[in-house]
N, C-alpha and C positions, 0 to 999 in steps of 0.2 A: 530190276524192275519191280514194281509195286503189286499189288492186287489188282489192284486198278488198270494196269496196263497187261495184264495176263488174259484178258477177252480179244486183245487183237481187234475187230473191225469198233467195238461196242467202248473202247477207251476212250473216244473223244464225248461219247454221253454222259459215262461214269464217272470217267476222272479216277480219283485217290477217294472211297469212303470214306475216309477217316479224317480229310482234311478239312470239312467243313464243322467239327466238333471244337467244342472250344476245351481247354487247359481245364485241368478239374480245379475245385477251391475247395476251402476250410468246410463247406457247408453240410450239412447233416441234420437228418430229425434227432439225432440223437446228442444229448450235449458230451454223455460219454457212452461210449460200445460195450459191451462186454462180451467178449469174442472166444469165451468158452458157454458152452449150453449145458443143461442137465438131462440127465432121462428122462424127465419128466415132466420138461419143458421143452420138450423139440417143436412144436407147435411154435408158442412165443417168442422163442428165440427165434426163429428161423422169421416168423412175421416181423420181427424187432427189426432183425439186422437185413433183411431185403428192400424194407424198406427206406434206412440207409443208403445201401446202393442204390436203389433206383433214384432218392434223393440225387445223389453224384452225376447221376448218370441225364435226368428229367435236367439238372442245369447244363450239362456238358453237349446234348444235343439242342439247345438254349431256346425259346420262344417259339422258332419255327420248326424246330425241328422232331415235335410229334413223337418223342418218348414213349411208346407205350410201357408201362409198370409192369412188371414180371409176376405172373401169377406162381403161387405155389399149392402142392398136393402131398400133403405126407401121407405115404402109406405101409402099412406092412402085409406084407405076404403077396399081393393085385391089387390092379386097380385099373380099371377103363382109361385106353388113352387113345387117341389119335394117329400115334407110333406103333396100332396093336398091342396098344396095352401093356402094363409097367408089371413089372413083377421082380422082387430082390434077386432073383441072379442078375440083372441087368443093371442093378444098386442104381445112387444116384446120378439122374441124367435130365436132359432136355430136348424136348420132341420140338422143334419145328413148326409140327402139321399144327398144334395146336397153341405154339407160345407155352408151354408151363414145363416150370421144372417139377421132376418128379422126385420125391428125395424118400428113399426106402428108410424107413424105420430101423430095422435091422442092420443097417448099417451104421446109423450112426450111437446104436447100441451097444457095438462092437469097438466103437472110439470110445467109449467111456470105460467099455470093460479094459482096452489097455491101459487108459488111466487110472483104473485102480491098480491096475500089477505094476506099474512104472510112473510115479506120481510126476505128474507135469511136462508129462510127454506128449508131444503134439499139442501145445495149449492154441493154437492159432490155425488146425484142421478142419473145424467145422466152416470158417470164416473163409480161409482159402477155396474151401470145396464150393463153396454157398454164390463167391464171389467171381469163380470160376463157372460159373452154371450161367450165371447173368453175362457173364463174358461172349457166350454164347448167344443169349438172346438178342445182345447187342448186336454182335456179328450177323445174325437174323436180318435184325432190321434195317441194317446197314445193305444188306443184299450180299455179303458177302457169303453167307453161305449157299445161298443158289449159285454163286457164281462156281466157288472149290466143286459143289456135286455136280454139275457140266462140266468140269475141264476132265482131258483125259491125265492118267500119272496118279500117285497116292500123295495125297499132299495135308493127309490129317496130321501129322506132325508136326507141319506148321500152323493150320487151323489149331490145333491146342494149346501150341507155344502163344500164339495171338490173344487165348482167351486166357492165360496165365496172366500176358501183359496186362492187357484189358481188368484183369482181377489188380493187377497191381496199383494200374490208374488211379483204383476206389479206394486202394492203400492210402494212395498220395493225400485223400482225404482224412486220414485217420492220423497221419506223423503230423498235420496241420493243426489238428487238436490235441496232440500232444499225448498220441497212442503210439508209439516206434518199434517198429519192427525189424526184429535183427537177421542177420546170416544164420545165426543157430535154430534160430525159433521156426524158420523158414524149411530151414533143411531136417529137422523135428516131423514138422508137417509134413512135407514131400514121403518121407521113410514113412509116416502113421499109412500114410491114404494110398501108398502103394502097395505096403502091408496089407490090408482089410483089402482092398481091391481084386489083391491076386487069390487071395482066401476066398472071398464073396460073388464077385463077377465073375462070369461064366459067357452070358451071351450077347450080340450086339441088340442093338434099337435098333426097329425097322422106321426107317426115317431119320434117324440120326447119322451122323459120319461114323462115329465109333462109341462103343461102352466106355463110361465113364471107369477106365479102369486104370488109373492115375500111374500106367505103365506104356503109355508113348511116347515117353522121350528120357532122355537121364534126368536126374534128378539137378545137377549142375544144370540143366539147358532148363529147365522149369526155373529153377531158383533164378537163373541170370534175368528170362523174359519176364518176370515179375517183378523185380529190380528194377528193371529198365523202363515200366509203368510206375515203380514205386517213388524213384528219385526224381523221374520228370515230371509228372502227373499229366504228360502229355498225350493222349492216343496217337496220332501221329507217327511216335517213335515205333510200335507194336505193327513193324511188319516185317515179321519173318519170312513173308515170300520174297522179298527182296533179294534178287540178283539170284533169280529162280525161274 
């Protein structure tokens, strides 16, 4: 059973979230991505490429469907949130109470310092991470995460693996323009961001399901659920609560 059927009396309100989204397309503010950032461009980058996705995302939930755009906050060291406030042991995350991703500085200072000791390691980390965050907001809006924080059982495993999919969806847009993303590059990413995660992350989000600490699920089970957004560009396919 679906998400959607895991409420018991509230199923015949809700349905499937995810079924009234439409197929992602070729479309993008950007004619082409550049899906690695610099130090000293964490700002633009990160405004560049979300807006990107929410491009993806602003068609996928299509006319009626009231997309709201993902705010971002980069910061280092603190910063005021909604979640009680973001600070880099809790690296990058997404609060809920407030809609915005919060994307520590120091962490993605940290992806560049291993790129210099290992040139072109992780080139597709910040992109996954960035796309993975909006995964979430979607889930947001979808209601699906009010629903996982009411149910009884630990079911962020699958809430992750969903926003991996969901990251992959916005893939689907990028091999559309003729950006391709491989098995290597993927599982590159996955090792970078669980690396610096277990290094850097410490505590959860108050209001989040879990720290974004890119170490709840194996690395084959991330790679597979974002494939499976990658190849279809469908959301629909991204339901790992199924037959749960």
């Amino acid at each position: 059973m679906g998400i959607g059927s895991l409420i018991g009396t509230e199923e015949s309100r809700l349905g499937d979230p995810l079924a009234d989204l439409d197929t992602a397309s070729s479309g993008g503010r950007l004619d082409v991505v550049e899906l690695m950032g610099e130090p000293d461009e964490v700002d633009t980058f990160t405004r560049d490429l979300l807006e990107d996705v929410d491009t993806a995302w602003t068609r996928m939930f299509g006319t009626d469907g009231d997309y709201h755009e993902s705010t971002r906050v980069v910061f280092r060291e603190f910063t005021d949130s909604a979640c009680n406030g973001a600070d880099q042991d809790a690296g990058p995350h997404y609060c809920p109470a407030d809609e915005v991703l919060y994307l520590d500085q120091a962490f993605f200072d940290r992806i560049f310092e291993r790129r210099d000791e290992d040139e072109g390691v992780g080139s597709f980390a910040e992109a996954w991470l960035l796309a993975h965050l909006v995964g979430h907001h979607v889930q947001h809006q979808l209601g699906i995460t009010e629903q996982v924080q009411q149910l009884s059982g630990d079911l962020s495993e699958q809430f992750e693996l969903q926003a991996d999919c969901l990251a992959g969806v916005w893939g689907f847009t990028l091999a559309q323009r003729g950006v391709l993303i491989g098995a290597d590059t993927l599982d590159e990413a996955t090792a970078l961001l669980a690396e610096i995660g277990a290094e850097q992350v410490s505590e959860p989000v108050s209001g989040s399901l879990r720290p974004e600490d890119w170490g709840h699920a194996t690395a084959a089970q991330r790679v597979e659920w974002f494939l499976r957004g990658y190849e279809s560009g469908d959301p629909t396919q991204c339901d790992p609560f199924a037959g749960g």
